[in-house]
Structures are given as structure tokens and as C-alpha cells.
N, C-alpha and C positions, 0 to 999 in steps of 0.2 A: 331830396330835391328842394331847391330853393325855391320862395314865391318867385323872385324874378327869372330866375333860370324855365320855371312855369310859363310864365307870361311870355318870352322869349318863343319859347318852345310851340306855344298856343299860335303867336302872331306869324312864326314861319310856317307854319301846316297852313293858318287861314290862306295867307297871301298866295303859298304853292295851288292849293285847292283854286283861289278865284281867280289865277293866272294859268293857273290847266285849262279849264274852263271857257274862259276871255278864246285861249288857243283851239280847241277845239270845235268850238261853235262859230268863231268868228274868225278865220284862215283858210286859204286852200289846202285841202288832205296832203298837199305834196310839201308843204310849209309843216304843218302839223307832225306829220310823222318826224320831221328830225326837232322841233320847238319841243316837243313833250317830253321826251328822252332828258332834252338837253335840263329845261325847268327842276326836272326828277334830279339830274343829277346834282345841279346847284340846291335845292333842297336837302338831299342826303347830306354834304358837305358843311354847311351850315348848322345843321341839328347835330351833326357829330363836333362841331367846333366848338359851338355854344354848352356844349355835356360837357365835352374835355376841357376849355376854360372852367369850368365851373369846380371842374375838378383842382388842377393844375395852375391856375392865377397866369401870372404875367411871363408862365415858363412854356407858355403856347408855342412860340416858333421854336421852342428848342427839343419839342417831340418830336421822334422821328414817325411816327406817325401821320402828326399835323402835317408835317413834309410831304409825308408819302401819299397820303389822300389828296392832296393841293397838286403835286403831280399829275396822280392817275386822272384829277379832273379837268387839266389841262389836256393831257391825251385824250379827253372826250370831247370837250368844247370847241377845241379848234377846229378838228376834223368836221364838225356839224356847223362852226363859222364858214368852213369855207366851202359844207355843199350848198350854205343861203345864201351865201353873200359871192361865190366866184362860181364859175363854170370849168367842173373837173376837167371836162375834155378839152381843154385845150388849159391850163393850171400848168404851170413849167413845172418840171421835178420826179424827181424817178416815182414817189411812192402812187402819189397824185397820177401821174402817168398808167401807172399798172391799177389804181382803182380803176380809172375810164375804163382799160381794157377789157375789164370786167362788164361792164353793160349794166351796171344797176340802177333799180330804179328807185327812187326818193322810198318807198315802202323798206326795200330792202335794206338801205340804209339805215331807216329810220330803226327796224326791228335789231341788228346788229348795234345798234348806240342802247340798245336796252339791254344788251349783255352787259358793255361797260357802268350803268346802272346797278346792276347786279352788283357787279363785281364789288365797286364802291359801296352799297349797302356790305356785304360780305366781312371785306377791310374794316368798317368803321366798326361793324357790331364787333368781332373778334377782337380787333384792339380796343373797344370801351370796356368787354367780359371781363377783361384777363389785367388791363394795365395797374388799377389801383389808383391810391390820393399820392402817395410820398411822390415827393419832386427830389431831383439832384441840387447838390450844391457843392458845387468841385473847389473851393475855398480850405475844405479839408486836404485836398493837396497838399501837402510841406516837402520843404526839403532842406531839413533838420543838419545835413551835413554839407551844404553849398556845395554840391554838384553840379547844378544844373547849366553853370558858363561852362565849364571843360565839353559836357555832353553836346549843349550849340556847336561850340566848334569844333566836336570831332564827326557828326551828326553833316556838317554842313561839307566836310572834307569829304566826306562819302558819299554822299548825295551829289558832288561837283565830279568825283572820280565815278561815278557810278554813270551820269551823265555824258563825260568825255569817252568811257570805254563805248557806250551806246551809238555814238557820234562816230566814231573813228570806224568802226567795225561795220557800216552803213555803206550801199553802195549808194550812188547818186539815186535821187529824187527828182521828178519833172512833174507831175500830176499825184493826183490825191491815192489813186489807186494803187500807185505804186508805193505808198505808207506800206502796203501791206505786206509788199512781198521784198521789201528792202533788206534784207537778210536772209534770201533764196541761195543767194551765192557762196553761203560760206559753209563748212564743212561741219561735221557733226559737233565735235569737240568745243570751235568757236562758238558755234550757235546755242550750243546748253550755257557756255559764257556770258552771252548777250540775254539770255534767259535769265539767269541769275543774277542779272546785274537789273534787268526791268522790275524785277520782282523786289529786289535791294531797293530801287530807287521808291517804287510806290509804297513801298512799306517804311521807309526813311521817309520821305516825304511828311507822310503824318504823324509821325512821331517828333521829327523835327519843327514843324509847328505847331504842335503840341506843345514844345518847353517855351517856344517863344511869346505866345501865348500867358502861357502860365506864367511867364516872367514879362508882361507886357510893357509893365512899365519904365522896365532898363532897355529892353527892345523892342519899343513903339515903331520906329524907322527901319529896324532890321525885317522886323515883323513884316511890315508891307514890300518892301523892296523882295523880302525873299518868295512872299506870296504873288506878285507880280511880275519878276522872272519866271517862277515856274507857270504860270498863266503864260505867256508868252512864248517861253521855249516850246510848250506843249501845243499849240497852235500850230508855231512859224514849221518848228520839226515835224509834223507829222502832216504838212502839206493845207491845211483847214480841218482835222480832227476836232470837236468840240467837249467831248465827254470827257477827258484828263483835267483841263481847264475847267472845266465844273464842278468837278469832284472836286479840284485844288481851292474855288472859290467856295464852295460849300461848306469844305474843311472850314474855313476861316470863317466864316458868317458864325456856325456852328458853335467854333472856341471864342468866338467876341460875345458872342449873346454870354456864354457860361463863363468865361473867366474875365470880364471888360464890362462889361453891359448891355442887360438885357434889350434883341432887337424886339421893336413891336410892331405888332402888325400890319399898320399902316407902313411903316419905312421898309418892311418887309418884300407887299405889296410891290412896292415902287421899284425895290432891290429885281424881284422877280419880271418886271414888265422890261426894265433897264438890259437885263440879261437873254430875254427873248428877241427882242430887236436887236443887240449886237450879234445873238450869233445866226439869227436870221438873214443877218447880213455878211455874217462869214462864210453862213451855206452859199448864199448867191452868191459870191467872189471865188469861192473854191470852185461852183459847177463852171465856169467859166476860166480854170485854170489862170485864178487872178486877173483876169485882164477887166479892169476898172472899165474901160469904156464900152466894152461890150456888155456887161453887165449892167450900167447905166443904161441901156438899151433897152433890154429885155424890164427893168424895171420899171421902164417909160413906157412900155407896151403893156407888161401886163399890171403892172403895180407890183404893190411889196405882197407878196401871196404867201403864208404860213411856213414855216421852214416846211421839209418834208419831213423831220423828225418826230414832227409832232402830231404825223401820220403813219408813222411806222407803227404803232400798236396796234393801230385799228385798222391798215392797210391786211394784216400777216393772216390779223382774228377774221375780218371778215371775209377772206379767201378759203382760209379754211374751214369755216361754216358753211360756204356755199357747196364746197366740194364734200361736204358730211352730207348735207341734206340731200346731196343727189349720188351719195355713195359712193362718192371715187378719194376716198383718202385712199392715198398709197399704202403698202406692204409696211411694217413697222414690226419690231423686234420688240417682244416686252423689257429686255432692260432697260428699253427707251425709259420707259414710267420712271426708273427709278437712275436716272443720270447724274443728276445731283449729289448721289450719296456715291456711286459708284468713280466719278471722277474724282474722289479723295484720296482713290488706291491706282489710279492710272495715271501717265503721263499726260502731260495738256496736248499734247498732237496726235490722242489717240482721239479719234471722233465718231467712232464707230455709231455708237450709241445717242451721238450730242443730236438734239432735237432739229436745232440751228441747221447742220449739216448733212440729215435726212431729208430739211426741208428745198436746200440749197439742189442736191442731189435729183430730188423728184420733182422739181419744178425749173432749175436754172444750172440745169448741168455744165452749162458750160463757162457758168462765174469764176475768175478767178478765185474769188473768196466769196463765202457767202454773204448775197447782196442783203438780207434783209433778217433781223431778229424777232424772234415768235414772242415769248411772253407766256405767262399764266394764262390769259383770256385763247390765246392761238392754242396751248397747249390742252386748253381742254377740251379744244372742238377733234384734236386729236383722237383722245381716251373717251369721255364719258358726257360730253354736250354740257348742256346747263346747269345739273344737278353736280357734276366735276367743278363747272367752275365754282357754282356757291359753296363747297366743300372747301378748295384752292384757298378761295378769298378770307375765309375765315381763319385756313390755317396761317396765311401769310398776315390778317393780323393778329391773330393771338401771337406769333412767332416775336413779330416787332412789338408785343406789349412784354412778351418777356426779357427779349433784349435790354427796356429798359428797368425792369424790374433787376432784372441782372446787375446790371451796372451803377444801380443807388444804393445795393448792399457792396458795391467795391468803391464806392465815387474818391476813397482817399488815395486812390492806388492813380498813381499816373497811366498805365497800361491798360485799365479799366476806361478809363478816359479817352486814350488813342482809340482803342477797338469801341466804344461806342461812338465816337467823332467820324472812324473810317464805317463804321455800316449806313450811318446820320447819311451823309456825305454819298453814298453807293447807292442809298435804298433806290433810286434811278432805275439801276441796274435790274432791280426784282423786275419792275415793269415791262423790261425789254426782253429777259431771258426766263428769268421761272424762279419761285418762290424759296427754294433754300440757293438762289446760286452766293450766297454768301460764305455758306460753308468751306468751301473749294478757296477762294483768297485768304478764310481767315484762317482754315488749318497749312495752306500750303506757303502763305506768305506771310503772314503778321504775325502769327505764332512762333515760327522763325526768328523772325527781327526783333519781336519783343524781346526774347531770349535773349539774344545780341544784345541787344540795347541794357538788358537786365545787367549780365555779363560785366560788359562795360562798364557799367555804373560802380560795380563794386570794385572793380579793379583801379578805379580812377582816385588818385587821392585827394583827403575829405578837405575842404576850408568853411571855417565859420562864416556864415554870409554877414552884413554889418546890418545891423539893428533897423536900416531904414528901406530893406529889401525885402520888405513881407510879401504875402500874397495880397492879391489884389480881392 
């Protein structure tokens, strides 16, 4: 450990300690109980950044880690922004909505924002254990036989055919809700079609900006135009969906920091605040089935109030905590525990077992889909309380320290590069669903494509690329 990294380390525990403090002597208990939590968690996040830079230099935003922690403390802070600063009961938004119904009270709160504490310590210890010093440097990319313009444009043919089969095969859309069931109407055979063809597309998706990317310099303007259709399409088409379009932006922050230039943390920052107010504002346009003036309305009443997204973690976790503490978790199948491994061998419309759809089942029977995602933190109030989730957290990051240990002993390999860009890009997802759901896309989907994509390449014939088309 460094003198400075010392000093660093010294001055963030002093400032937590005398800002704990400040809070609990000098605040109403009902302030207190969510200020503590919160202070706790920006301190963990901190101490883990300042370790992992120290480790790592200037390749900090490109951990998936750093990402993943920077997340989960977004899923913390907001939700305790808006029990100080708004009034749940009457906070427009579904999640928001179903806290009030709950009846809690600032204590209750405050005690559930110390699970997501937890959790956070858990993450960051497991990924500092396990990650290591070596950084990537994806510059060892080549491509020795100039392949990589055929593979754009056949990559790009697919992904546009992959796209129109999805579109055509669609019945009409009016509301966001109905994203979900816009392919109820069609018969078995089309519908495994349109299956195949989604899973085509997200799996092309990343691999094709992947090469563009890698070739940024001949496709600076390809690059963006194709990164901002697919943001776009994935929006308009699925009525205000935001999670495809994040993923699709994420991908590309991801491949600019490693193959373009390194992002830093400040512009990072700005990237990340930039990205919460727009789609904080596509959530408020979507609940309101687009209609601009009415949503103007409601924004003038209540103001601009946190997406609900950014309370779905800790909406799921803290309902299910309440109902452990007073012993009404519903009936549960022990394959439940083990979903994650078991959906590798079953179809995706088999739910039997899916956490998400026990929980839909015994609380919202009568959802079309289910309204809300569990998570790590929901899931262990399921199984084994506190002592599950500090287990959870640590395996979820050792997991993410090995993912990138994985992928610096492949970093020349282009494929190595995609599947670490698409988990970079998903880690999202862990937080909403549970700790290996990565498993399930990357053996049923991108392991696939990659093949494909492998396939392709060698079938494709080879051309000398010209002396001024190096890597970047």
C-alpha cells in the first residue's frame, strides 16, 4: 500500500467517522436513520475506488466492477434522496406507490438501506480479494488478414434483417405494457422465430460494435450513427423500455474507454447524471402514454421525482424483509435456490422455478407480466436473511473479479473482448435479477453468435489491410 493511497484511506474514514457523528447527535432520529446508511454507503464506495485505482491507474471506469459498485450505489442513494427530500405518499410511480402502501416508517427504512450497505461492503471486498494488478489492453487485437470490413457489413446485414423479421412479426403497440405481450398472437413455430431472431440481434449487436470499435478510426461516423439507431430503435420500438438502450450505450462508453480513449472519471460522472435525467424523463413520458402535456403537468405538481427504477431494488428487498420478519414468505420450491444454473437446461418460458415469477404469482397474481424484479438483496430475504446476502455479495464480486481476470489472459482474442463488453454493459442486470443471471445469455446466446461470427470469419476471404489501418 502506497503512502498516498494511506493518507487517502486515513482522510476518508476520518471525514465518515466525523460526518457519522455531526448526523447522529445533531439531526432528528427520523433524518438519521436513512443519513447514516446513506454516509456508510458513500464511504464503502470510495475506499473501494481509491484501493482499485491504486491498483488499476487510469483503467478505473473500465472495471466492471467500478461500474457495478457505482450502480448498486445509485440503487441506494436515491431511494433515501427521495425518503428526505419527497413525500412517498403521494411520489407518482409504481414503485414509490407500493412503498407508501407498505406503511413504513423512517426506522424501517433506515434498517433496510443497511442491508444495501452490506451488500456494497460484500461486492467490493470479494472483487478487491480475487481481481489482481494486471489491466487489459485490447491494442493486441489484430487482424493480420483484413477481415474485419466484410464482417461490418455482413454483421450489419443481420442485425438490419434480424431487426425487420422482429418488426413485421409484431402485432400493433399502443402502451408500454403491451411491449410485452406483442407476440401473444403468433403461433408456436413463428414465435421460437422471433426468439431467435432477438437473441440474433443482441448478440450481433455487440459484436458488431465490437469491430467498429476496433476499427474506429475508418468508422468514427459509422460507429455513432449505428450506436445511435440502435438507442433509438430500442426506445421508440418497445414503447419507453430503457434497459436495451443502456446496454447499447454502455457497450460503447465501454469500447471507447479500451479501444479510443480512456473515459475519466469526471466525464464519466457527467456521462452518468446526463443518462439519469434523460431516461428519467422517458419514464415520465412513457407513464403517461407519451402525452407531453400531461406529463408537463404532473411535473409541475410534483417536480421531477427519481425514476422508479431506481427504486425497484430496494422496493422488492424491502417488502420481502418485512414479510420474513413476520413470517409470511410464501411456499417456495428449493430449485428456486438454484435457477440460475437450472435455466441453462430449460427453455426461457419455462418459469416454474424463476424467483421473478413466484414472486409476481404470490403477491400480483393478476399481472400480466411480472411487475417488478427481485435481485440478490430480495433474494436473500427469500433463503437465508443477512448472513445469505453477505455470502451472495461476495460471490457476485469475486465472480466479476474473475470475469476480468478471464478476459486479460484472452484480451487478444476479439471474442474475449465482446463477452467481456456484453457482461461490462449487463452487470445492470445482476442487480435486478441475481448473481450468476449472466450465465443463461452467455451460454444460450453469445456463445452461439460468437461461433457464428467465428465461422464467418473464416469462410470470408482474406485481404491485406493497407499499412495505414493499424489498430488504434
Amino acid at each position: 500500500m502506497t503512502k498516498k493511497l494511506r493518507v487517502d484511506l486515513i482522510i476518508t474514514l476520518l471525514a465518515t467517522g466525523i460526518l457519522s457523528l455531526i448526523i447522529a447527535t445533531g439531526f432528528r432520529n427520523d433524518v438519521s436513520y436513512i443519513l447514516l446508511p446513506t454516509v456508510a454507503s458513500f464511504s464503502i464506495f470510495m475506499i473501494f475506488s481509491l484501493i482499485l485505482r491504486a491498483r488499476v491507474g487510469e483503467n478505473l471506469f473500465g472495471e466492471i466492477g467500478f461500474l457495478y459498485m457505482a450502480l448498486a450505489l445509485i440503487y441506494t442513494v436515491l431511494p433515501a434522496f427521495t425518503f428526505l427530500a419527497l413525500n412517498i405518499e403521494v411520489t407518482p410511480g409504481w414503485v414509490w406507490e407500493n412503498l407508501a402502501a407498505l406503511l413504513p416508517s423512517p426506522y424501517q427504512l433506515g434498517i433496510h438501506l443497511w442491508r444495501h450497505v452490506l451488500f456494497l461492503f460484500g461486492i467490493s471486498t470479494g472483487y478487491l480479494l480475487f481481481r489482481g494488478r494486471h489491466v487489459p489492453d485490447v491494442r493486441a487485437v489484430k487482424d493480420p488478414k483484413g477481415k474485419d470490413d466484410l464482417t461490418i457489413l455482413v454483421l450489419l446485414v443481420v442485425v438490419v434483417g434480424s431487426i425487420l423479421s422482429i418488426v413485421m412479426l409484431s402485432a400493433p403497440v399502443h402502451t408500454y405494457i403491451e411491449n410485452y405481450t406483442r407476440f401473444d398472437h403468433l403461433s408456436w413455430l413463428p414465435r421460437k422465430f422471433v426468439s431467435m431472431s432477438e437473441r440474433m440481434k443482441q448478440g450481433f449487436y455487440v459484436i458488431l460494435v465490437t469491430f467498429l470499435f476496433l476499427n474506429f478510426k475508418r468508422y468514427r461516423l459509422v460507429t455513432l450513427l449505428v450506436v445511435l439507431m440502435m438507442c433509438v430503435f430500442e426506445v421508440v420500438f418497445s414503447f419507453g423500455s430503457r434497459i436495451e438502450s443502456l446496454i447499447v450505450i454502455l457497450i460503447a462508453i465501454c469500447l471507447y474507454h479500451y479501444c479510443v480513449k480512456p473515459v475519466t472519471l469526471k466525464k464519466g460522472m457527467v456521462a452518468g447524471l446526463a443518462l439519469v435525467t434523460v431516461f428519467t424523463a422517458i419514464e415520465i413520458l412513457r407513464s403517461y402514454d407519451f402525452d407531453l402535456s400531461m406529463s408537463q403537468s404532473v411535473v409541475a405538481e410534483h417536480g421531477m421525482s427519481p425514476a422508479t427504477e431506481l427504486g425497484a431494488v430496494y422496493m422488492a428487498g424491502f417488502h420481502l424483509y418485512s414479510e420474513r420478519s413476520q413470517g409470511k414468505i410464501p411456499p417456495r420450491e428449493w430449485p428456486m435456490f438454484f435457477n440460475d444454473f437450472i435455466s441453462l437446461f430449460t427453455p426461457n418460458n419455462f418459469t416454474r422455478w424463476n424467483p421473478q415469477y413466484w414472486y409476481a404469482k404470490a403477491y400480483f397474481p393478476d399481472a400480466v407480466v411480472p411487475p417488478e424484479t427481485l435481485g440478490p438483496i430480495a433474494d436473500s430475504a427469500i433463503w437465508g436473511g443477512e448472513i445469505d446476502l453477505l455470502i451472495r455479495s461476495l460471490v457476485n464480486g469475486a465472480f466479476f473479479a474473475y470475469l476480468v481476470r478471464w478476459f486479460i489472459t484472452r484480451q487478444e482474442k476479439w471474442w474475449a473482448l465482446s463477452v467481456y463488453v456484453f457482461c461490462y454493459a449487463t452487470c445492470i442486470m445482476t442487480l435486478k435479477y441475481s448473481v450468476f443471471w449472466h450465465l443463461n445469455p452467455l451460454f444460450k446466446t453469445f456463445v452461439p453468435t460468437i461461433l457464428v461470427v467465428w465461422v464467418l470469419r473464416n469462410l470470408l476471404p482474406a485481404k491485406n489491410p493497407p499499412l495505414s489501418s493499424g489498430r488504434i
